[in-house]
DOPAFI-290611 format. One line per 3 residues: number of its first residue (from 0); for each residue y, x, z of C-alpha. Coordinates in steps of 0.05 Angstrom, whole numbers, plus 5000, padded with zeros to 4 digits. Each point is the difference from the previous one (the first is absolute). Layout:
REM DOPAFI-290611
NUM	Y X Z  ...
REM end
This chain:
REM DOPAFI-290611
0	2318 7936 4137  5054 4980 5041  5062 5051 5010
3	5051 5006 5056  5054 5043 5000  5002 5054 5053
6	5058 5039 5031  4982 5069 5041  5038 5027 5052
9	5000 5066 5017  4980 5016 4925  5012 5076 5005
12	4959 5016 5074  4930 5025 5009  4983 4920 5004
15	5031 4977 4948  4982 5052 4950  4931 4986 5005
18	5009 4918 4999  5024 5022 4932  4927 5034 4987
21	4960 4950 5030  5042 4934 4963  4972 5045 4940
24	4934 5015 5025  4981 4933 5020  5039 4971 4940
27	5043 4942 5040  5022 4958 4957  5079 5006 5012
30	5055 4973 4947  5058 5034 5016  4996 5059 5058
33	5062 5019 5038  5013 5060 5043  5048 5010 5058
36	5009 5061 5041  5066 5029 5039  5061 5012 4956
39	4983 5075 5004  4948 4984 4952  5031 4944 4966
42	4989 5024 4927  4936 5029 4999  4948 4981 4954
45	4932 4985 5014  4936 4984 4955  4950 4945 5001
48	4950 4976 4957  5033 5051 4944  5072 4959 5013
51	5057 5031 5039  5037 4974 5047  5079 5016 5018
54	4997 5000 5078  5056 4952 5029  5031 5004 5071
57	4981 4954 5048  5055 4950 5016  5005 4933 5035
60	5010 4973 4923  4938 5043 4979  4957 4924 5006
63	5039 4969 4968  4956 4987 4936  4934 4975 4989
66	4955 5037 5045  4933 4975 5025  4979 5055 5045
69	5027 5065 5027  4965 5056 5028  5036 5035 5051
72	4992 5072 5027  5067 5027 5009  4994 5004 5087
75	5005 4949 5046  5074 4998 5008  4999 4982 4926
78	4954 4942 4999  5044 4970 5058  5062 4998 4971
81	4975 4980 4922  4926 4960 5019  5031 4947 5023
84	5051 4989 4946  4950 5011 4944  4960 4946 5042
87	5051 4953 5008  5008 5000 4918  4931 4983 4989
90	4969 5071 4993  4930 5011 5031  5009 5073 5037
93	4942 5046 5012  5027 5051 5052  4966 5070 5011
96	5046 5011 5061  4981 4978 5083  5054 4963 4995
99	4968 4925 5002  4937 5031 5014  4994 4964 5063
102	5044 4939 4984  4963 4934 5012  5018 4976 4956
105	4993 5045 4956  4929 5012 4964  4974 5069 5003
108	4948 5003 4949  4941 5046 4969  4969 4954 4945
111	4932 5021 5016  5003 4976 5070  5041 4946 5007
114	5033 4974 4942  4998 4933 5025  5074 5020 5041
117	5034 4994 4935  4995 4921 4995  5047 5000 5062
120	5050 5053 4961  5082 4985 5010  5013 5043 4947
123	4995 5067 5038  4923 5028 5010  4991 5073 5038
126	4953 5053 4976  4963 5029 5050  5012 5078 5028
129	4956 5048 4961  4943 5018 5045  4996 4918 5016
132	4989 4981 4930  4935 5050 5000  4973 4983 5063
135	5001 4925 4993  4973 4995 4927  4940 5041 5039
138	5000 4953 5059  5010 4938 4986  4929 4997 4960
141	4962 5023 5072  5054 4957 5041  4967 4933 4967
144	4928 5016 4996  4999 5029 5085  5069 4995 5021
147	5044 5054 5025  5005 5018 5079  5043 5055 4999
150	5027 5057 4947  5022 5074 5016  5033 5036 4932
153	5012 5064 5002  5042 5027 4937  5002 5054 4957
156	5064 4979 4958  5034 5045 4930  5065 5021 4998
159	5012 4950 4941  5010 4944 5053  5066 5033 5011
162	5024 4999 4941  5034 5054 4963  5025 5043 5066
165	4928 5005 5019  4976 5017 4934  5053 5063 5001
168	4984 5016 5072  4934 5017 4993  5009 5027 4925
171	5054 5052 5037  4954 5012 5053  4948 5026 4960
174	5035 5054 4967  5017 5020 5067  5073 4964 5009
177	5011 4956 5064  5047 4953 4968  4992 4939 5063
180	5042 4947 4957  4953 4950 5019  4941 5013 5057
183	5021 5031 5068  4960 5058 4990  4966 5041 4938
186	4953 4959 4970  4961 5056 4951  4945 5018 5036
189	5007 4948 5059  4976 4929 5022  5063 4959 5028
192	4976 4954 5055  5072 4965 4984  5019 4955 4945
195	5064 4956 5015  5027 5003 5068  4971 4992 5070
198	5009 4929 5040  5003 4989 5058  4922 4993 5013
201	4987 5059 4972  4974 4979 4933  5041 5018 4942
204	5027 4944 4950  4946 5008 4944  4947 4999 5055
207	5026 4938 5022  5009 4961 4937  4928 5014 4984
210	4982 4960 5065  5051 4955 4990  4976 4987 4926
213	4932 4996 5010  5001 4947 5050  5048 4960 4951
216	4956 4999 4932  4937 4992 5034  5036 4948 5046
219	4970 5015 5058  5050 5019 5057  4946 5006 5048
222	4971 5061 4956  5005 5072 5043  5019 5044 4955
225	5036 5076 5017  5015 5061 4957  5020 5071 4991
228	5037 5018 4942  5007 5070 4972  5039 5031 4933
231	4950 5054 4975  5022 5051 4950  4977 4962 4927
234	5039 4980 4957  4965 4924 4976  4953 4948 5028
237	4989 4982 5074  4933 5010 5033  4983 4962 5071
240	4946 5009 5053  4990 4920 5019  4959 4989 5060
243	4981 4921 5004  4957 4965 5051  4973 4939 4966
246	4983 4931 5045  4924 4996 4968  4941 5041 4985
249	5000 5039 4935  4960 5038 4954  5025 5064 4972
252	4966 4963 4931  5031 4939 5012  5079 5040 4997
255	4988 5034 4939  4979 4943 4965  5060 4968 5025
258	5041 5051 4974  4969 5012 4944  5028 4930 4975
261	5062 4993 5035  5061 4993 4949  5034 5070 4992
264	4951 5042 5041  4965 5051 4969  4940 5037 5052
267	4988 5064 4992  4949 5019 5062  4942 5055 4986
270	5023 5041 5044  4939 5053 4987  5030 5013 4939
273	5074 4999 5026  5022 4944 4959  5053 4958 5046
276	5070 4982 4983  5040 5052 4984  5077 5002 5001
279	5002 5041 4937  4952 4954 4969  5040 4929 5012
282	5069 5027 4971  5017 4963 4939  4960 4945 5017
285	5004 4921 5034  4930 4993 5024  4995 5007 5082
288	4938 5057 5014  4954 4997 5054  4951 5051 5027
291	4969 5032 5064  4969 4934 5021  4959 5011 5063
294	4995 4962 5066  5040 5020 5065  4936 5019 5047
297	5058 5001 5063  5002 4918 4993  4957 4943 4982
300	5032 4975 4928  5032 5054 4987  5021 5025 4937
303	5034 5065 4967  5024 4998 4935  5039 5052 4955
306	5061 4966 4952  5038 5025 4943  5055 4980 4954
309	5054 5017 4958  5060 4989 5042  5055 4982 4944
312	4948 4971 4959  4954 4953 5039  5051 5007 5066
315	5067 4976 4952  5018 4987 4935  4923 4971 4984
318	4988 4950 5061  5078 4986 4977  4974 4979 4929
321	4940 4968 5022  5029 4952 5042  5050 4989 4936
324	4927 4974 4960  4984 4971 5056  5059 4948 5010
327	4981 4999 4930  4933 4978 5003  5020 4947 5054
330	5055 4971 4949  5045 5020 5051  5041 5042 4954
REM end
């Protein structure tokens, strides 16, 4: 089997700790691994596949060696400055941030749903925000068979999907500190209808980029799509109320056999015996959950559906390493 030597960035983060795990759990076939992170952690060592690693600090010369691909998730300001110069020297880059996201020329990519994208790749791809990657491995399976009228997500998202700071917020919370390093109020014991800030239309960023990104994998601008976003007080894996009016007729039989074989979904739906997707249930895992299936009686073609995934797994550092084997499988890396 083909190997390809693979640089991360942003080695030492929530991220890029577990692309370590899942390069090991999935087994991708790397040569030589190199890790970057900020020169506070320049030094470091890191483990993979029962080798350590000496973390490096990420310079303009860091590329400078033979690198296939480099996954980013250091922040966007980051993958500004240093994408484009490990693109310019040949380097395929993966980046976890929103800052190509909505580039166009730019693929933005979840390998179950459109991994077609990657044949018009300029050496820069985007991985998708967290709660997009879930929804539209769930999606894009009903979007061909009836197409997709309109979407409303609501979202139930972990503290995990702020990293480190929210991870310690809620940790302090719960033995009864009020620590606010990174939410605007306590989130122990809370639901946050805030995460990133407020525009100008009312809808925060992360709402927006899940409208934003849905419209762009499924390449359908005239899609309706609108969303509600809120931090709730767990520490892993994002769950999501999607509401989605469909353009034909469906059977409730027909969906779950769809999902049933969709790539990456996994349905859980007796409901009389309270099995559905559980947020405690998905952590530490890369399949996409589905559950709750029942019609929307309020439309004609309506659907409600119930979504859960691990948010660092499935939401980061895995749809980062699939698309890796899949530029692989496309001899496109």
């Amino acid at each position: 089997m083909k190997k390809v030597n693979v640089a991360l960035v942003g080695a030492t983060g929530m991220v890029g700790r577990t692309f370590l795990k899942v390069l090991e759990d999935r087994d991708f076939p790397f040569d030589n691994l190199y890790c970057f992170a900020s020169k506070k952690s320049a030094g470091e060592t890191v483990t993979c596949k029962g080798q350590t690693f000496t973390v490096e600090e990420l310079t303009e010369n860091s590329f400078d060696r033979d690198i296939d691909i480099a996954l980013f998730s250091a922040g966007g300001d980051i993958s500004l400055k240093y994408a484009p110069i490990a693109a310019s020297k040949g380097v395929i880059v993966v980046d976890n941030s929103s800052a190509w996201r909505m580039d166009p020329n730019v693929p933005l990519v979840v390998p179950e749903v459109n991994p077609d994208a990657l044949d018009r790749h300029q050496n820069i791809i985007a991985n998708p925000n967290c709660s997009t990657i879930q929804a539209m491995v769930a999606l894009k399976p009903l979007y061909d068979a009836f197409g997709i009228k309109r979407i409303v997500y609501s979202t139930y998202q972990a503290v995990s999907g702020s990293g480190v700071k929210g991870v310690y917020d809620l940790e302090e919370g719960l033995k009864g500190n009020n620590p606010k390093t990174c939410y605007p109020h306590a989130i122990a014991n809370n639901c946050l209808p805030q995460i990133d800030v407020f525009l100008e239309n009312g809808y925060t960023k992360e709402e927006m980029k899940m409208i934003d990104e849905t419209k762009k994998i499924l390449g359908d601008a005239s899609l309706k799509v609108t969303a509600t976003a809120v931090r709730v007080p767990i520490f892993n894996s994002h769950s999501e109320s999607v509401n989605v009016e469909l353009l034909k007729p469906f059977t409730l039989e027909e969906v779950r056999s769809i999902f049933e074989n969709a790539k990456g979904v996994v349905l859980l739906d007796t409901p009389h015996e309270s099995v559905y997707p559980l947020a405690a249930n998905a952590t530490g895992t890369d399949e996409v959950y589905v559950g709750r299936v029942r019609r929307d009686e309020s439309l004609d073609n309506g659907l409600n559906l119930w979504i859960v995934a691990d948010n660092i797994r499935k939401g980061a550092a895995t749809n980062t390493i699939q698309i890796a084997e899949a530029l692989m499988e496309r001899n496109l890396l």
